[in-house]
C-alpha positions, 0 to 999 in steps of 0.5 A: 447849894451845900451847907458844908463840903467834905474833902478827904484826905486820906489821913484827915478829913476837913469839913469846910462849912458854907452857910451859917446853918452848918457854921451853928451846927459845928459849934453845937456839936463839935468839941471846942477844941476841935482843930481848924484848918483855915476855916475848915474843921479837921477830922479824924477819918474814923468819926466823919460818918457820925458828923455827916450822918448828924449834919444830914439828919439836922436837916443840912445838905453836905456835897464831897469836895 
């Protein structure tokens, strides 16, 4: 089971988290402001490698959507 599922488009990236460990790490890590999209966190293309690489080096489990 994947704690997040990242969706590119191309332009943006959304990070949807699924289990609470992903929705804690979002809020730790990510700026306060950041952007949501529903419940997703929308990203900038450039910066999704060093979010996914800190979600997976936290321990969580991300799939592509």
């Amino acid at each position: 089971m994947a704690d997040a599922v990242v969706e590119n488009y191309g332009s943006l990236v959304l990070l949807h988290p699924v289990s609470e460990a992903a929705h804690d790490w979002i809020n730790e890590h990510l700026p306060e402001d950041c952007m949501y999209f529903g419940e997703a966190v929308v990203v900038e293309p450039r910066y999704i490698l060093n979010i996914v690489f800190g979600m997976k080096n936290a321990g969580l489990v991300l799939r592509n959507g």
